[in-house]
Z-matrix of the N, CA and C atoms (Angstrom, degrees):
N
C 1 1.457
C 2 1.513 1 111.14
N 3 1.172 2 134.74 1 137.17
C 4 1.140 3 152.25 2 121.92
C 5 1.787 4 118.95 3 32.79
N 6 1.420 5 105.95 4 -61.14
C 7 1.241 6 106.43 5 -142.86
C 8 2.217 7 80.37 6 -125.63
N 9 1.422 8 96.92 7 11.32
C 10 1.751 9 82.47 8 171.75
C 11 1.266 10 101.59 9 -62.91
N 12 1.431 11 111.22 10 170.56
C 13 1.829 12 134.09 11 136.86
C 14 1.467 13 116.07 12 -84.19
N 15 1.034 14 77.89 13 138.75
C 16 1.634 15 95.80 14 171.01
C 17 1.750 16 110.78 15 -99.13
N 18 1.165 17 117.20 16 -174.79
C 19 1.399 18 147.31 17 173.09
C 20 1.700 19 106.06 18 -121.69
N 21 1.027 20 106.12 19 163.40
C 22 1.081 21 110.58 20 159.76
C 23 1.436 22 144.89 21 -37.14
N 24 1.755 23 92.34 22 -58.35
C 25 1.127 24 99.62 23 -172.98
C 26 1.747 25 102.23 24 -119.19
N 27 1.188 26 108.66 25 50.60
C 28 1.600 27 135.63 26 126.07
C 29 1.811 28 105.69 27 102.58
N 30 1.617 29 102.51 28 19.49
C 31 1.541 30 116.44 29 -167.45
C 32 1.507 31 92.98 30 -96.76
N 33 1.644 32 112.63 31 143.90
C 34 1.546 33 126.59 32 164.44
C 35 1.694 34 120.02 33 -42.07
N 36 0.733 35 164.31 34 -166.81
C 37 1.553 36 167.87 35 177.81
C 38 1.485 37 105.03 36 -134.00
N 39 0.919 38 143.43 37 134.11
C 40 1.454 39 139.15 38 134.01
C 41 1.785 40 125.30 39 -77.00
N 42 1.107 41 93.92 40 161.64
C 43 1.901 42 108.86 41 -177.73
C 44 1.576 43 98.27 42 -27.77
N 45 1.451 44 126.85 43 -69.28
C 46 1.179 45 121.50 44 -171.69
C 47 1.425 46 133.01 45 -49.47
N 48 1.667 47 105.82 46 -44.84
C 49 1.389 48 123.33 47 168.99
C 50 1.410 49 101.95 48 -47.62
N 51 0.913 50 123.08 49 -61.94
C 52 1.424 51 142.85 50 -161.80
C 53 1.611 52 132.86 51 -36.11
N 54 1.880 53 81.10 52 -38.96
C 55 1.323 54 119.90 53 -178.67
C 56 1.800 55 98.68 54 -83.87
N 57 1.305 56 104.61 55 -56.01
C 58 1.270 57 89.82 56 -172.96
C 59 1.665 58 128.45 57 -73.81
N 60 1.259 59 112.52 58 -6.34
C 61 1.385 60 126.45 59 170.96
C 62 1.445 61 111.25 60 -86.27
N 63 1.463 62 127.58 61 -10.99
C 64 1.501 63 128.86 62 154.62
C 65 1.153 64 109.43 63 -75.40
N 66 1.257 65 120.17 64 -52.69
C 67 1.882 66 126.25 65 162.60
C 68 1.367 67 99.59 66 -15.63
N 69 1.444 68 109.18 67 -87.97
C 70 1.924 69 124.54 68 -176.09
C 71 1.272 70 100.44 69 -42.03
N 72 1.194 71 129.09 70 -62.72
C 73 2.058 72 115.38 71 179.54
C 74 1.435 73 114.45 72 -49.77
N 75 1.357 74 122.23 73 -20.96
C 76 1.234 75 118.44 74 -161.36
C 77 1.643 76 97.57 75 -85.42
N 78 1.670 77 108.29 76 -65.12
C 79 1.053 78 119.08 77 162.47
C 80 2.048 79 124.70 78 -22.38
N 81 1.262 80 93.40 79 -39.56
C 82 1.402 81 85.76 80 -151.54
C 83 1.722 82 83.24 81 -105.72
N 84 1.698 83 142.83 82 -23.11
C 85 1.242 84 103.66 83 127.52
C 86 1.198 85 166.54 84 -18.08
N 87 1.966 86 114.96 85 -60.41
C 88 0.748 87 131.75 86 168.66
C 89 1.658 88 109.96 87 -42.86
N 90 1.557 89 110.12 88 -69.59
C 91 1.641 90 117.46 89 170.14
C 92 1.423 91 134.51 90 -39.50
N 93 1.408 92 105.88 91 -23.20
C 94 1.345 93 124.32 92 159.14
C 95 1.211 94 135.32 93 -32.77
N 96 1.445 95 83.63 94 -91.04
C 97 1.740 96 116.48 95 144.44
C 98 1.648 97 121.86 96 -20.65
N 99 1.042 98 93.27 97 -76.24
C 100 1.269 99 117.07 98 172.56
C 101 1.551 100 118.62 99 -54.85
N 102 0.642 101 138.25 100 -96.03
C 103 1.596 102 143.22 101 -169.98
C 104 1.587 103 122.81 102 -91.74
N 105 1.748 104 116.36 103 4.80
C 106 1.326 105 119.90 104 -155.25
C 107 1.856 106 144.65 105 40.92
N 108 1.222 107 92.87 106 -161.41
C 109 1.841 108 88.37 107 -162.05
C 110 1.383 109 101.72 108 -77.53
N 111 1.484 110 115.34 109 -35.79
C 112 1.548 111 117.80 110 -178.10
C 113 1.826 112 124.05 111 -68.64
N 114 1.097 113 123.65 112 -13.13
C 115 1.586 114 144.94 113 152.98
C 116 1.562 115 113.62 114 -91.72
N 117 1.293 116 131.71 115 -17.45
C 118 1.433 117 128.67 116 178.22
C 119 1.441 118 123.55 117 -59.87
N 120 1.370 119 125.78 118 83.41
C 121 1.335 120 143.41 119 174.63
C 122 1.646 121 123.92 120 -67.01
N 123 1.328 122 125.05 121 132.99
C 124 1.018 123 118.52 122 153.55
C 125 1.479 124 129.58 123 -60.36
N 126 0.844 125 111.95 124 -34.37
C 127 1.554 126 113.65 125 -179.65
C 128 1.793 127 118.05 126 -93.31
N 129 1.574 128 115.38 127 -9.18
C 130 1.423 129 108.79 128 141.92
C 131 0.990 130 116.51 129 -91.36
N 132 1.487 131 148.15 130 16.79
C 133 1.239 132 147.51 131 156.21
C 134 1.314 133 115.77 132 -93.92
N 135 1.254 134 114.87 133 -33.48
C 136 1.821 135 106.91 134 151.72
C 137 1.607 136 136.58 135 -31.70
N 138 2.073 137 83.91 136 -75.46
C 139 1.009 138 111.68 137 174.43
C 140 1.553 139 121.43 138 -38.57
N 141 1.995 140 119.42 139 -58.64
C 142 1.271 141 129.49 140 -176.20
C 143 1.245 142 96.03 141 -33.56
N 144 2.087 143 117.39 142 -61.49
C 145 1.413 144 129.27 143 -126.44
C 146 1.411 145 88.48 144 -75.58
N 147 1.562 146 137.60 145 -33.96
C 148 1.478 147 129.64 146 -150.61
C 149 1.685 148 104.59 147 113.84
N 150 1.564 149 125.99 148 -20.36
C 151 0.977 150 123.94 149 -158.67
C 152 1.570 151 113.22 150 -102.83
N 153 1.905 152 120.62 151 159.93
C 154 1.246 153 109.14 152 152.62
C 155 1.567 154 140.58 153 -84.27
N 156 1.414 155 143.21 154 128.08
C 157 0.869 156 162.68 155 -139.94
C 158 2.058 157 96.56 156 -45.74
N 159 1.301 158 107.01 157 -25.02
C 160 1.566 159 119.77 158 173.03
C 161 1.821 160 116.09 159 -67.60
N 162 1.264 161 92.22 160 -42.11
C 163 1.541 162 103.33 161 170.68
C 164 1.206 163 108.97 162 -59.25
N 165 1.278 164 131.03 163 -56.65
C 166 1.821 165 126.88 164 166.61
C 167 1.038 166 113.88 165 -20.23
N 168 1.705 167 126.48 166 -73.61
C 169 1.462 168 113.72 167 -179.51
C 170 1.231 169 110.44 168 -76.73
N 171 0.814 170 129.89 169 21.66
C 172 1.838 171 103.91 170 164.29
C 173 1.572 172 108.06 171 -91.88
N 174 1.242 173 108.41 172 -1.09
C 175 1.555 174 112.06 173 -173.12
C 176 1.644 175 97.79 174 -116.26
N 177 1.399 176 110.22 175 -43.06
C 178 1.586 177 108.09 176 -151.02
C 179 1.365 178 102.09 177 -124.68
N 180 1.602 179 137.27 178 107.19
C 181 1.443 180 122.27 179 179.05
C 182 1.429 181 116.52 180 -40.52
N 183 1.783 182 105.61 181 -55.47
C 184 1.635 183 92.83 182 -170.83
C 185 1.925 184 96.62 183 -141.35
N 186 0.956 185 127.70 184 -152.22
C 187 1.839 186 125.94 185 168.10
C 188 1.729 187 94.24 186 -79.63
N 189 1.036 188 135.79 187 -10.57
C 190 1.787 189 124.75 188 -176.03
C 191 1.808 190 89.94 189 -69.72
N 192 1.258 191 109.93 190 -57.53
C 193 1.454 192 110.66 191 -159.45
C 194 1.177 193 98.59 192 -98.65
N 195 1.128 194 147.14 193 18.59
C 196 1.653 195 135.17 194 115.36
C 197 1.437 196 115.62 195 -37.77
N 198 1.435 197 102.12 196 -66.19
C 199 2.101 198 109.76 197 -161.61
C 200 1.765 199 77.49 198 -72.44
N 201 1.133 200 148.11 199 -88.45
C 202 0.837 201 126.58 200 -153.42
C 203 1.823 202 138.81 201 -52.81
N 204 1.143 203 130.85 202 1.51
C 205 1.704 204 148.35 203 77.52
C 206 1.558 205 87.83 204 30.44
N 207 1.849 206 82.52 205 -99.08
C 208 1.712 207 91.46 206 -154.87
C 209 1.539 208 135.64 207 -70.77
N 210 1.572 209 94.62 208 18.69
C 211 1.246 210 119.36 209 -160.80
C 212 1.730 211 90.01 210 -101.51
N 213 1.416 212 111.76 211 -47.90
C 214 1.341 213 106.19 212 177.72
C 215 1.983 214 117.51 213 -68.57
N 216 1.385 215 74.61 214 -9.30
C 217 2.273 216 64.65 215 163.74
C 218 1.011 217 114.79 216 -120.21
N 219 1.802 218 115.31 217 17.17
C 220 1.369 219 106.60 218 153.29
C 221 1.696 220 107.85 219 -76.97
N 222 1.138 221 109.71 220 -36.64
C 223 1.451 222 129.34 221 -173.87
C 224 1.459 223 90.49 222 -42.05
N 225 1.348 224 125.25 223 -76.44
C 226 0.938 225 136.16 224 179.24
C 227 1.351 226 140.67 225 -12.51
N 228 1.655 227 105.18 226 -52.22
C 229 1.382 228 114.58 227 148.75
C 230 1.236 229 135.60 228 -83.58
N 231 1.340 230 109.80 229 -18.35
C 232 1.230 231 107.26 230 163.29
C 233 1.528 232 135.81 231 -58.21
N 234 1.403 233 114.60 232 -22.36
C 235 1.866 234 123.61 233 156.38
C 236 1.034 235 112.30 234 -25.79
N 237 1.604 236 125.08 235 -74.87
C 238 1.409 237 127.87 236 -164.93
C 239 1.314 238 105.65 237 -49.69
N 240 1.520 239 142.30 238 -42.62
C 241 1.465 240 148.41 239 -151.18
C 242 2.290 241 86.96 240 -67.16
N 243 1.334 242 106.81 241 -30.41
C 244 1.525 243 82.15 242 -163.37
C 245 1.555 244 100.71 243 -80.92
N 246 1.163 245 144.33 244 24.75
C 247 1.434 246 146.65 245 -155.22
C 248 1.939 247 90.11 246 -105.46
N 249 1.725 248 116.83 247 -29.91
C 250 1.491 249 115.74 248 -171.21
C 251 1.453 250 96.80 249 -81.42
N 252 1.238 251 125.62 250 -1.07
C 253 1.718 252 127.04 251 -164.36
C 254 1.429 253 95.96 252 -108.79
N 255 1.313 254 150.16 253 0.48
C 256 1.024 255 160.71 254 -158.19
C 257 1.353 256 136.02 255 -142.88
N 258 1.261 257 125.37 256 89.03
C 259 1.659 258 125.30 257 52.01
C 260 1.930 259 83.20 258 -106.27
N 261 1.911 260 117.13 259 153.84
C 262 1.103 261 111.79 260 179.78
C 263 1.850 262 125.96 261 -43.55
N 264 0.856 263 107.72 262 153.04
C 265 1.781 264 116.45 263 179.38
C 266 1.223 265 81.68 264 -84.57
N 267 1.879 266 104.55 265 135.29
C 268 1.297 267 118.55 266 -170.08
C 269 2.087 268 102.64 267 -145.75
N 270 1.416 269 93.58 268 -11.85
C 271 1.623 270 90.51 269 169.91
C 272 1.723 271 116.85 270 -143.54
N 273 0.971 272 131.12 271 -178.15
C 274 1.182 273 143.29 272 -172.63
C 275 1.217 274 112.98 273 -46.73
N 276 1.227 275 120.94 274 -46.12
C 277 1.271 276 118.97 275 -156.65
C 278 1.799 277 104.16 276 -108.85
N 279 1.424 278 112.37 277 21.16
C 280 1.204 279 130.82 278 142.56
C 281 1.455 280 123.34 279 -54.41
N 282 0.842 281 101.84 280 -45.59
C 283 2.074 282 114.73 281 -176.70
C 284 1.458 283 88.87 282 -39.87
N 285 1.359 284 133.05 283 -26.83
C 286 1.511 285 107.29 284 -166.77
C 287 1.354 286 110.50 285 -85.46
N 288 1.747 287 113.63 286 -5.38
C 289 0.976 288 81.70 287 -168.70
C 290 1.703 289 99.42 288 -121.87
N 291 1.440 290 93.47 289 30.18
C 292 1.881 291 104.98 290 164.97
C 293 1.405 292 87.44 291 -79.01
N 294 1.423 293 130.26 292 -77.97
C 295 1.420 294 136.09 293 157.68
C 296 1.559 295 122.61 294 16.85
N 297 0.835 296 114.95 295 -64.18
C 298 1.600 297 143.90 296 -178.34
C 299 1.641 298 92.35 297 -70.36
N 300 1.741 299 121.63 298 -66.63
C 301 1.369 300 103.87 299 -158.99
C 302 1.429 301 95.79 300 -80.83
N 303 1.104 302 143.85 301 -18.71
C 304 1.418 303 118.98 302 -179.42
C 305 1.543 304 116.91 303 -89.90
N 306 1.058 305 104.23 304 -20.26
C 307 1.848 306 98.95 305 148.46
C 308 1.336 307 129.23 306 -79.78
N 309 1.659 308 131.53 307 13.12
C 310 0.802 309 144.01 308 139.64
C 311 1.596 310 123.85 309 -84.35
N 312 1.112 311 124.15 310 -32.61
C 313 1.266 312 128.77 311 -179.85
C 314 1.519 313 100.06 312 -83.99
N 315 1.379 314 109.42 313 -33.69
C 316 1.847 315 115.43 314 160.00
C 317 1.567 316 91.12 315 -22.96
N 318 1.538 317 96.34 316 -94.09
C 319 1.340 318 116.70 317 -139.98
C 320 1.762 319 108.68 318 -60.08
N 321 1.817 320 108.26 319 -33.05
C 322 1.657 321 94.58 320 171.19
C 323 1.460 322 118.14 321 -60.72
N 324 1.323 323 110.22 322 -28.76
C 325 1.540 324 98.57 323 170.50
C 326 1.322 325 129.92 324 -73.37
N 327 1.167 326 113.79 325 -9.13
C 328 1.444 327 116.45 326 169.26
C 329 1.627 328 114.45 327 -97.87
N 330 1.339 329 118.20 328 0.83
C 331 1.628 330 112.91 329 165.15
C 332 1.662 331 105.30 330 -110.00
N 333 1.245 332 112.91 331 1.05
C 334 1.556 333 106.34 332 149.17
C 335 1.486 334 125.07 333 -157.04
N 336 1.181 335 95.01 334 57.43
C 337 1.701 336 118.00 335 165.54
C 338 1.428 337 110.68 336 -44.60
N 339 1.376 338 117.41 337 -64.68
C 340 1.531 339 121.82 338 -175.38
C 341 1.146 340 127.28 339 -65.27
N 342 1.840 341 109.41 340 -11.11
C 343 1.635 342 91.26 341 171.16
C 344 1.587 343 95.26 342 -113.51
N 345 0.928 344 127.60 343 -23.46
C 346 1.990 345 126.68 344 -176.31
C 347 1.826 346 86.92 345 -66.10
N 348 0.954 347 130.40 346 -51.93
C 349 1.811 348 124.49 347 -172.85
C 350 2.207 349 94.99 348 -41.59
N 351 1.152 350 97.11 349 -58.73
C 352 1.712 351 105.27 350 -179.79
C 353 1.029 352 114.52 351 -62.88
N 354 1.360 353 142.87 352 -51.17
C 355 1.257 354 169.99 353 116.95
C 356 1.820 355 93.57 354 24.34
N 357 1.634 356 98.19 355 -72.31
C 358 1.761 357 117.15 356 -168.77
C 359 1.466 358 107.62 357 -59.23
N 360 1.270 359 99.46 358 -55.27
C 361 1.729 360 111.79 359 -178.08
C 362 1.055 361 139.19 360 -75.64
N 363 1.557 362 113.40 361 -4.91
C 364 1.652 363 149.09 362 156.46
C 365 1.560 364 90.34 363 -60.16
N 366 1.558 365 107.37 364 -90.40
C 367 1.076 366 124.40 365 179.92
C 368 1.541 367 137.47 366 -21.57
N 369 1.853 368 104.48 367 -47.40
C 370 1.183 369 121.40 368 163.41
C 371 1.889 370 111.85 369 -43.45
N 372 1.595 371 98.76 370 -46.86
C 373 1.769 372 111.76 371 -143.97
C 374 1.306 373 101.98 372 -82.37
N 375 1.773 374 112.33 373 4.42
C 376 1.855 375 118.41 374 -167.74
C 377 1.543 376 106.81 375 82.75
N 378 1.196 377 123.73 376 18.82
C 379 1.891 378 110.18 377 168.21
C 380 1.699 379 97.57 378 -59.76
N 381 1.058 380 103.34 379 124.51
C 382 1.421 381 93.76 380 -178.58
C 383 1.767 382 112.43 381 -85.06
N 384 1.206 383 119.38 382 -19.13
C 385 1.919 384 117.18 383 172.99
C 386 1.721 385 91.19 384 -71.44
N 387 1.169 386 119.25 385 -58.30
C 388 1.464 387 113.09 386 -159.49
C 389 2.000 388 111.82 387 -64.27
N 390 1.617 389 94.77 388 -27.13
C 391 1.697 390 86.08 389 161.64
C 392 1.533 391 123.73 390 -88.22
N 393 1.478 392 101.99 391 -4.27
C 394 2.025 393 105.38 392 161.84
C 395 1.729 394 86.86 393 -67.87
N 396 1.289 395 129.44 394 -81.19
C 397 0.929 396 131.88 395 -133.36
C 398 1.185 397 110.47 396 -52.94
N 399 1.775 398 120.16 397 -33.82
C 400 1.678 399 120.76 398 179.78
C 401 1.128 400 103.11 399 -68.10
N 402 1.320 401 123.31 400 -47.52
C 403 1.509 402 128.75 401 178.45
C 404 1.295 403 114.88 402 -18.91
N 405 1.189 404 109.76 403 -79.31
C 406 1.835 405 141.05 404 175.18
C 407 1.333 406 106.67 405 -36.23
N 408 1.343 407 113.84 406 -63.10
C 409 1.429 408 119.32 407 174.82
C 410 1.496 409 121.27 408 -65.47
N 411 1.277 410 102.33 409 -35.38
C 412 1.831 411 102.56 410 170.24
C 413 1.961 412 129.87 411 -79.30
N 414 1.855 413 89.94 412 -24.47
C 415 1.417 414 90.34 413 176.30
C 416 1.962 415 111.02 414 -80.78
N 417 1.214 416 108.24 415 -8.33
C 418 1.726 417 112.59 416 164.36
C 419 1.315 418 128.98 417 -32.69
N 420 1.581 419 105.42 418 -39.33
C 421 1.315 420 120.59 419 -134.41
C 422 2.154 421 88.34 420 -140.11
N 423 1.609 422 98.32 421 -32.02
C 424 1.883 423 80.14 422 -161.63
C 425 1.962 424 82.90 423 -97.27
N 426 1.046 425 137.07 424 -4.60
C 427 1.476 426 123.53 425 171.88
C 428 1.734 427 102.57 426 -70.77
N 429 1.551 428 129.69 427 -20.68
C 430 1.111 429 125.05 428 -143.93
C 431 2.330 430 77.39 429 -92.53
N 432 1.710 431 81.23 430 -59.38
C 433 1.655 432 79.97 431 -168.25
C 434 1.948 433 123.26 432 -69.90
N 435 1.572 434 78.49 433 10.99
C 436 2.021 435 71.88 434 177.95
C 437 1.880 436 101.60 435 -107.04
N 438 1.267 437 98.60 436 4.47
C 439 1.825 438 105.76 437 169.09
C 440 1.309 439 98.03 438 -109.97
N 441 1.339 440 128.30 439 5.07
C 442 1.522 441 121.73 440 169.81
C 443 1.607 442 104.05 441 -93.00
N 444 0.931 443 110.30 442 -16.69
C 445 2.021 444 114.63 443 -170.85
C 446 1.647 445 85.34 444 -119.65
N 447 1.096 446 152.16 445 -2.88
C 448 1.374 447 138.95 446 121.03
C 449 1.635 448 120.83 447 -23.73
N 450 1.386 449 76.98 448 -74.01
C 451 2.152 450 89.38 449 -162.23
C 452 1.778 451 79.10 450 -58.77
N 453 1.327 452 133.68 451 -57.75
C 454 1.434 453 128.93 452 -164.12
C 455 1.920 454 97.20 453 -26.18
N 456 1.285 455 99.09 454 -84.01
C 457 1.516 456 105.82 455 170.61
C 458 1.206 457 118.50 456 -11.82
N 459 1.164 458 84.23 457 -39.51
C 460 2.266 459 78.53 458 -152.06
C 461 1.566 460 113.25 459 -78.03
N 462 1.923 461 87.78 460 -13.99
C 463 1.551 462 108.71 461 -159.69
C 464 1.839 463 85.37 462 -89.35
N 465 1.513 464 118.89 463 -34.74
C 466 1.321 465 121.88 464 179.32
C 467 1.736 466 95.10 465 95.86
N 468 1.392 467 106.26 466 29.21
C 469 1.823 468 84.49 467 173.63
C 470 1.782 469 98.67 468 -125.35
N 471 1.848 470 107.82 469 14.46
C 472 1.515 471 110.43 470 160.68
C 473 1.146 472 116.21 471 -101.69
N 474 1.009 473 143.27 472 135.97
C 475 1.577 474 152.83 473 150.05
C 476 1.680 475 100.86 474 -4.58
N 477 1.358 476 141.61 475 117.39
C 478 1.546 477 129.70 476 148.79
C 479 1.310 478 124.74 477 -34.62
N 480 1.238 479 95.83 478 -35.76
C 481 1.952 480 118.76 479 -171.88
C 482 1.287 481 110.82 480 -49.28
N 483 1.571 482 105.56 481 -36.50
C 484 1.374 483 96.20 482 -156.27
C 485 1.293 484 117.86 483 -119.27
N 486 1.254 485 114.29 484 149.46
C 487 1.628 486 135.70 485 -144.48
C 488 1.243 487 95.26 486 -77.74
N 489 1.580 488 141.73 487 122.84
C 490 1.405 489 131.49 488 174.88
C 491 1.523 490 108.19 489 -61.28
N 492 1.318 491 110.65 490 -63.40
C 493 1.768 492 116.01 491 -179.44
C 494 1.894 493 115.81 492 -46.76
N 495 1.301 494 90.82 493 -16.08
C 496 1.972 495 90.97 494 172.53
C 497 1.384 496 98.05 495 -97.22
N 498 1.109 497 127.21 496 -64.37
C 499 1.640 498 116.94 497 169.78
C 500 1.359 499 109.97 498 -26.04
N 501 1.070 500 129.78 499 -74.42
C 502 1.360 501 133.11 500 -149.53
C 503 1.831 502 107.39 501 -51.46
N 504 1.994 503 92.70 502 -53.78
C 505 1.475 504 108.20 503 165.92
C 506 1.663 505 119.48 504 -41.87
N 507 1.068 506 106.76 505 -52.50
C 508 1.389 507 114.34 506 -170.94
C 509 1.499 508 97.92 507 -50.38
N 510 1.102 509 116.29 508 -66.15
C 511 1.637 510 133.86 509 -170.98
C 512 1.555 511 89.31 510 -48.95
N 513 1.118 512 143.29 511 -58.76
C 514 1.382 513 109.56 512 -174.32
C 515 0.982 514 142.96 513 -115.70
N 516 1.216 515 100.64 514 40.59
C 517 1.358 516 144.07 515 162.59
C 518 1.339 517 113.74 516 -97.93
N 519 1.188 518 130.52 517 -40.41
C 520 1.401 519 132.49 518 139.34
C 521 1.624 520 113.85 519 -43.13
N 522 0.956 521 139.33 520 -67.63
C 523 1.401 522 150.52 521 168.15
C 524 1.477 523 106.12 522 -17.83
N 525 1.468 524 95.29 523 -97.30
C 526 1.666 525 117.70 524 173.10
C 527 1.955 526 119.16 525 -19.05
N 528 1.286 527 84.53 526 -61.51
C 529 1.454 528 114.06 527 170.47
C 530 1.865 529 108.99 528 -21.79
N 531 1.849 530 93.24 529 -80.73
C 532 1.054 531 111.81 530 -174.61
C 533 1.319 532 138.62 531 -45.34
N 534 1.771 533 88.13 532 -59.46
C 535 1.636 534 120.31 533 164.23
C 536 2.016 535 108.23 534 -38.95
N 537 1.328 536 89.91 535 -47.58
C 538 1.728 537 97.21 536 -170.32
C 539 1.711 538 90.20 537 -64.98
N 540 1.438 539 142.44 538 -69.92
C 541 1.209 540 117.19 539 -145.50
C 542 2.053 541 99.36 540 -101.82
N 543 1.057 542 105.93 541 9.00
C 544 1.520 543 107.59 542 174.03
C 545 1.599 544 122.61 543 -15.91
N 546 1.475 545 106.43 544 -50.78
C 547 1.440 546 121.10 545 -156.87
C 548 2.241 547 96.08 546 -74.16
N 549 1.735 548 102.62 547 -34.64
C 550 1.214 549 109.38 548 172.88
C 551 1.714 550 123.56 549 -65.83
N 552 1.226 551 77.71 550 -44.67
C 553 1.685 552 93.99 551 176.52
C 554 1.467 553 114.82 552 -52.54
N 555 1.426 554 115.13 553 -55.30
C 556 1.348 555 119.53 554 172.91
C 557 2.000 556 123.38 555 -68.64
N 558 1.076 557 98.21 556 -12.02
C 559 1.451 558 110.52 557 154.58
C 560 1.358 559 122.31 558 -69.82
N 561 1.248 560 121.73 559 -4.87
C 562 1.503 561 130.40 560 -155.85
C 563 1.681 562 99.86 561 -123.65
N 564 1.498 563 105.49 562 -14.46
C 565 1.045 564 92.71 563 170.87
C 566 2.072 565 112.87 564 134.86
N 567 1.480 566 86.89 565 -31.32
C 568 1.835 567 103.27 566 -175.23
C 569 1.422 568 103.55 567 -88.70
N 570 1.204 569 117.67 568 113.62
C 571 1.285 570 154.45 569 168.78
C 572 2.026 571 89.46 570 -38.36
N 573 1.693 572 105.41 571 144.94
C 574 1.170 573 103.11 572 160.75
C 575 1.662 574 124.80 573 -59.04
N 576 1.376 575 113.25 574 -46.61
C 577 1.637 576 122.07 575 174.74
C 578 1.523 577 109.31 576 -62.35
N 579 1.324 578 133.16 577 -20.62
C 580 1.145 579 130.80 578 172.02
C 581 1.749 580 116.39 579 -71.02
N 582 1.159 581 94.14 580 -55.73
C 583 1.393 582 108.90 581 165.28
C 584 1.720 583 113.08 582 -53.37
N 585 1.183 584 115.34 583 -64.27
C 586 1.908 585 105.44 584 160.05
C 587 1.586 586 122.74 585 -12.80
N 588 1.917 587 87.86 586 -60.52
C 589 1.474 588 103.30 587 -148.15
C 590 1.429 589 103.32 588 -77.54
N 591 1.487 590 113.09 589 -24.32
C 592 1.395 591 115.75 590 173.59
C 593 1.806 592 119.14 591 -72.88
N 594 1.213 593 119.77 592 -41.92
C 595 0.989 594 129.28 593 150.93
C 596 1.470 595 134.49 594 -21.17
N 597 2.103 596 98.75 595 -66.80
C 598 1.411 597 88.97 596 167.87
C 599 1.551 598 126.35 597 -66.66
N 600 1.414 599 115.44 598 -42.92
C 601 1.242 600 129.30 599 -175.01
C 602 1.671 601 95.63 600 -49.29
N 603 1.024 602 136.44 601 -80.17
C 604 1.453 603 125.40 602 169.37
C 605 1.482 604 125.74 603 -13.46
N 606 1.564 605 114.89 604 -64.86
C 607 1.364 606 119.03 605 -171.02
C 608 1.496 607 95.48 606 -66.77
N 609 2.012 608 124.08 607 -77.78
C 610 0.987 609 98.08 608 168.58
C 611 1.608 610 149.60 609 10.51
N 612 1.462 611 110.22 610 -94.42
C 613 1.616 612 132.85 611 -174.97
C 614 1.786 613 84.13 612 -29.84
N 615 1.410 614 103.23 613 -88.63
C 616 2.124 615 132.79 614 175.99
C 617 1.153 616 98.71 615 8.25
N 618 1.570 617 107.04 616 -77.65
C 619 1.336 618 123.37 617 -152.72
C 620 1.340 619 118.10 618 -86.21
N 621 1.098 620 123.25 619 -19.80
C 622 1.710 621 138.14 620 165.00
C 623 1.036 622 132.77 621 -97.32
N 624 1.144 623 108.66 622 -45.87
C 625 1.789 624 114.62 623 -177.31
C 626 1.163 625 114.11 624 100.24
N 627 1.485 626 124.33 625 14.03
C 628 1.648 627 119.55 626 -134.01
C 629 1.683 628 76.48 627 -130.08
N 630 1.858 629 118.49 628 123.90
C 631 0.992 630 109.77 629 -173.36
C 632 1.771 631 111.63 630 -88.62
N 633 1.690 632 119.55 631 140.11
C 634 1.087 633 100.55 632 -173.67
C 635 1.513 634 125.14 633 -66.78
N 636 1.071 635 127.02 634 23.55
C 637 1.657 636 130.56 635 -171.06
C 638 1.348 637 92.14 636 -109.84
N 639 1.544 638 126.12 637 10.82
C 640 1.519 639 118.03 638 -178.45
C 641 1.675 640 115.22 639 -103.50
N 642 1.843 641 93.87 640 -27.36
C 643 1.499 642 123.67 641 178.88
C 644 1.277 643 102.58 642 -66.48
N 645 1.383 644 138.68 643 -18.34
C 646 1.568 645 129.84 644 179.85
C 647 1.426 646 104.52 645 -79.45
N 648 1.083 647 132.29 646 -37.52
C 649 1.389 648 127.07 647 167.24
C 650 1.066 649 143.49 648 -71.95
């Protein structure tokens, strides 16, 4: 099936295994979090889980395919986020619900900041699994908004010019971006809700055509 675990060395898992290889994700979350990628040990990730440092690989080749593990249950939550992209925002009083998804995409990035930051910067450096993995997770969400600056078109209130699949990119790339240095940004002075509000107004305008000075009315 599909959705078994494996081992390492290419055997099914049972219930128990199973358990203890969530142990090691948990563990090696927690450490994440905690101390980052550059202190992330196998053998305090044992230790946290209950386990010996041997038990690791039988589940995990090395710490890449650990975070990337936990990369697939970021994936995971990230599904629900394309439900605010759907059916496209087509009038004014849509903005609420750009609003809505980027305070949702807020908040998934803040329940897995510590592994999407590794995740990004893997990705950046050419890991080539960790740029499948953004991939996957990014085409969720940018197929939804490059048929949102479609219908814009069709409606004639998007630019012809412009490429839906670069729009869409741009936008979350804008996103990603933000989310990653947020905590700096707001040191600088921009309020978290500012940062929202700029956000939507951005994606919004992009993806619709729909100017926000129309949404006040």
């Amino acid at each position: 099936m599909a959705d078994e675990l494996l081992a390492t060395d290419g055997r099914v898992i049972g219930e128990r295994a199973i358990a203890t290889r969530q142990r090691l994700l948990d563990a090696t979350l927690d450490l994440l979090r905690r101390d980052g990628v550059l202190d992330l040990k196998v053998v305090d990730i044992s230790r946290d889980a209950g386990a010996a440092p041997a038990t690791f690989y039988q589940y995990f080749s090395d710490l890449d395919a650990a975070i990337l593990a936990l990369s697939e249950t970021a994936l995971d939550d990230e599904v629900p986020l394309v439900e605010f992209l759907q059916p496209p925002w087509s009038s004014a009083a849509d903005i609420e619900r750009a609003r809505a998804f980027v305070q949702a995409y807020s908040e998934y990035w803040s329940d897995h900041y510590a592994v999407l930051i590794v995740r990004n910067l893997k990705a950046d450096g050419g890991d080539v699994d960790f740029r499948s993995a953004r991939s996957r997770a990014n085409l969720l969400l940018l197929r939804r908004m490059a048929a949102m600056v479609t219908a814009g078109q069709e409606a004639e209130r998007v630019p012809a010019s412009l490429d839906p699949f670069a729009a869409a990119a741009a936008m979350m790339a804008m996103l990603d971006r933000l989310f990653t240095y947020q905590t700096e940004v707001r040191r600088r002075g921009t309020s978290k809700s500012a940062q929202h509000e700029t956000l939507t107004t951005i994606l919004f305008q992009t993806l619709t055509g729909i100017p926000t000075s129309s949404t006040s009315s």
